[in-house]
C-alpha positions in Angstrom: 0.0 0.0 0.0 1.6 3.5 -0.7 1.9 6.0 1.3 -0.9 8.4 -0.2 -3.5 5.5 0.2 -2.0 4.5 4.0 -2.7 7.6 5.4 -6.1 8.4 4.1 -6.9 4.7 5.2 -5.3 4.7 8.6 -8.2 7.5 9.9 -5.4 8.2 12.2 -5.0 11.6 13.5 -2.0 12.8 11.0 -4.0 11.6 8.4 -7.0 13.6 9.4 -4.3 16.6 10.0 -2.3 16.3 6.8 -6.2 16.4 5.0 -7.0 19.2 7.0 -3.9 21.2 6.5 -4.0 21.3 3.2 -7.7 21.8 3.0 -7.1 25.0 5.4 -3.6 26.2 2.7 -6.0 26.1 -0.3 -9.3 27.9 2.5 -7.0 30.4 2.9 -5.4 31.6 -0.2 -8.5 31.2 -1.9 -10.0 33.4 0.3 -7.2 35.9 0.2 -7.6 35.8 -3.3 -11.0 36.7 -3.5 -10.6 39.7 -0.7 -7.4 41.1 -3.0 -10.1 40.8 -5.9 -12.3 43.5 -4.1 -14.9 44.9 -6.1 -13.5 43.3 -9.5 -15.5 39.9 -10.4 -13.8 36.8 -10.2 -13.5 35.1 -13.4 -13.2 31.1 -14.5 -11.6 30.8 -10.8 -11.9 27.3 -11.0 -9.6 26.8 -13.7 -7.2 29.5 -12.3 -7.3 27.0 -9.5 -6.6 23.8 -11.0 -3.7 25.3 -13.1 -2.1 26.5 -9.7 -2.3 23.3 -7.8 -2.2 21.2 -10.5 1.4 21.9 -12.3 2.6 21.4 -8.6 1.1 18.9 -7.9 2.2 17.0 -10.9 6.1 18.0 -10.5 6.2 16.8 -7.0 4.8 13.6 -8.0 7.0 13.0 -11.0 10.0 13.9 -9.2 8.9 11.6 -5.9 8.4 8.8 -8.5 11.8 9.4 -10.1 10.4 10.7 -13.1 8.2 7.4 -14.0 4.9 8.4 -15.3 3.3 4.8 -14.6 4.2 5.6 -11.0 2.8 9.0 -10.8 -0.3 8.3 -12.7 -0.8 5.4 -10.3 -0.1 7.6 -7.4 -2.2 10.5 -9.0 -5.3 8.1 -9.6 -5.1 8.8 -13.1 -4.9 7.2 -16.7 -1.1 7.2 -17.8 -2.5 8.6 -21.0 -4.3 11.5 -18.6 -1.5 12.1 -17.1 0.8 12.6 -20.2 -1.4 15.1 -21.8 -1.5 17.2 -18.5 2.2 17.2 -18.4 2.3 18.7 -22.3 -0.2 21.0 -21.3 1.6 22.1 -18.7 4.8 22.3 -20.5 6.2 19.6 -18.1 7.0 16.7 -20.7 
């Protein structure tokens, strides 16, 4: 069992802290975010947001996997494929 999948199984309490941490982070930027906006309207923020986390998200994998894309697509949940055409997109590949 990795480690990803160990500690969202294990319903121990750094499991439950490590979700809630990051849960918090993205709380609170999003929410600065929005306050820094002031009276201008937020536009397509959900892709804004998926672009930000997303291109880190992917480089952290790849480089915990050593650069093997089965391995990060496995870690990530997705389809190797998906995975491959994020990292283009991206300019990661």
């Amino acid at each position: 069992m990795n480690t990803i999948h160990a500690l969202r199984d294990s319903g121990s309490s750094a499991s439950a802290s490590v979700q809630s941490s990051l849960r918090d982070c993205v709380a609170l930027v999003v929410r600065r975010y929005l306050r820094d906006l002031g009276d201008h309207p937020a536009e397509d923020l959900h892709s804004l947001i998926l672009q930000e986390v997303e291109k880190p998200l992917f480089t952290e994998v790849l480089e915990h996997c050593d650069g093997n894309q089965s391995r990060a697509a496995a870690a990530l949940g997705l389809n190797r494929g998906t995975l491959r055409k994020k990292l283009r997109d991206y300019n990661l590949a």
